[in-house]
C-alpha positions as CSV (number, residue, x, y, z in Angstrom):
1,X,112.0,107.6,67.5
2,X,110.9,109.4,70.8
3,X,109.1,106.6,73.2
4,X,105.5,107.7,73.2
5,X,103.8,104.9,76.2
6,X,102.2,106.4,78.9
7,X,102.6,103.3,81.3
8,X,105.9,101.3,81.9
9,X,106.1,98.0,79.9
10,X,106.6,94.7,82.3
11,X,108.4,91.7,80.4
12,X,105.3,89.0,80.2
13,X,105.5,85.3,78.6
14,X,102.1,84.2,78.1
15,X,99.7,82.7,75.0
16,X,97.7,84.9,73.4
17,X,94.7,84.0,71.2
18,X,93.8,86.8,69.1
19,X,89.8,86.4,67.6
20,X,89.3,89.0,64.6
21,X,87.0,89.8,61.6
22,X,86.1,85.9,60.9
23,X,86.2,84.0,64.2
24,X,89.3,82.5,63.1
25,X,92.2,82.4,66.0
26,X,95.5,82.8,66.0
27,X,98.1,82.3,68.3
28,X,100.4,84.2,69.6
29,X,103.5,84.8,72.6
30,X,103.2,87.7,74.3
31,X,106.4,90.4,74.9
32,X,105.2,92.5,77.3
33,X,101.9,94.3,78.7
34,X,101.5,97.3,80.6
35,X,97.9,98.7,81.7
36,X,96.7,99.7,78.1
37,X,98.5,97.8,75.7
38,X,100.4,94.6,75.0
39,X,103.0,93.6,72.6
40,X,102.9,89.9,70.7
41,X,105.0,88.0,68.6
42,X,102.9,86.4,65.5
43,X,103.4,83.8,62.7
44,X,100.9,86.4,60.2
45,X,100.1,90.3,60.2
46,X,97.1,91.7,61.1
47,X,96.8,94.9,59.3
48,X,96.6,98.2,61.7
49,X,93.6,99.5,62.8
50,X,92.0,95.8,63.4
51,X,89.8,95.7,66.3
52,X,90.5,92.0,68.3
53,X,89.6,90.2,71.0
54,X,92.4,88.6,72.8
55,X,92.1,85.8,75.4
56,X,95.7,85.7,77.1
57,X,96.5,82.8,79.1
58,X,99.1,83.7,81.9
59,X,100.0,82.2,85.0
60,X,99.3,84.6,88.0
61,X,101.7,86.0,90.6
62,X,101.0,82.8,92.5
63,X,101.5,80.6,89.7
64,X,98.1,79.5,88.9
65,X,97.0,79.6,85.1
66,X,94.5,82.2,84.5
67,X,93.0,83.2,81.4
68,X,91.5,86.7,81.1
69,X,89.8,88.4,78.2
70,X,90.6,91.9,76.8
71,X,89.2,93.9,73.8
72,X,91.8,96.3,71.5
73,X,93.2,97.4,68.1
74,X,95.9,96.9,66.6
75,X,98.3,99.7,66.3
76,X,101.2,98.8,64.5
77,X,103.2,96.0,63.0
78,X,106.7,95.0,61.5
79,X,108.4,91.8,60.6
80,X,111.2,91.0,62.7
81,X,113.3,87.9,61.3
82,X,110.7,85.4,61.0
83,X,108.1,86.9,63.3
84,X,105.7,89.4,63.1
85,X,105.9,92.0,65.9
86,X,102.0,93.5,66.4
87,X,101.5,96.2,69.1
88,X,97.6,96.3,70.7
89,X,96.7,99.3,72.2
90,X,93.6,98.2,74.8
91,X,90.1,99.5,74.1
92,X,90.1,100.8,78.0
93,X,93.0,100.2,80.2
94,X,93.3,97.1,82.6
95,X,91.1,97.4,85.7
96,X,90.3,95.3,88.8
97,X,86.9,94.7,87.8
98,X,87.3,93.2,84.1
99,X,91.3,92.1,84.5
100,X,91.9,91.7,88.2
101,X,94.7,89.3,87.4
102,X,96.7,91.0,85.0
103,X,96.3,94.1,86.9
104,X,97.7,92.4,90.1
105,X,100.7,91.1,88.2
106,X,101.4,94.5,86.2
107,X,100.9,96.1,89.8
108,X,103.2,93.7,91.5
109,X,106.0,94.4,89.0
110,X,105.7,97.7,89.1
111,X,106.4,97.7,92.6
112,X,109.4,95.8,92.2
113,X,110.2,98.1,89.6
114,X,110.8,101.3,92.2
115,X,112.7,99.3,94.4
């Protein structure tokens, strides 16, 4: 399978609640993120295609909890073990005006990343 992401991935640990089709949440851990997508570990499947709002709750380069809120589809899924493995392709990619946080942390990694 030939890797296909435009932007690299940065490892992130953070909550995710995922709002879909009837208001109801679900929660979720977050695998990684990178400027137009994230990846999320999930107790139930959301079928491909979904469009979801997902409010992630991560704790900022300087360690304070920030939620921000982003808007996306889902574009794949799998069961892994006893988890669900759901991959959201964002419905514009982070930017300092909606996302300044996330963008600051994915920026800061990358950094780190060339070193």
């Amino acid at each position: 399978m030939q890797e296909q992401r435009k932007y690299c991935r940065i490892p992130l640990t953070s909550s995710v609640r995922i709002i879909y089709s009837d208001n109801i949440p679900l929660y979720t851990t977050s695998i990684n993120i990178n400027r137009g997508g994230i990846g999320l570990y999930s107790s139930s499947i959301i079928n491909e295609g979904v469009i979801v709002r997902l409010d992630i709750m991560f704790k900022d380069i300087r360690s304070k909890e920030i939620m921000e809120v982003v808007e996306g589809k889902i574009i794949f899924n799998y069961k892994w073990h006893w988890v669900y493995v759901l991959g959201i392709e964002f419905d514009r990619l982070l930017n300092h005006e909606n996302t300044p946080c996330l963008l600051e942390y994915i920026e800061n990694c990358e950094r780190m990343l060339r070193f």
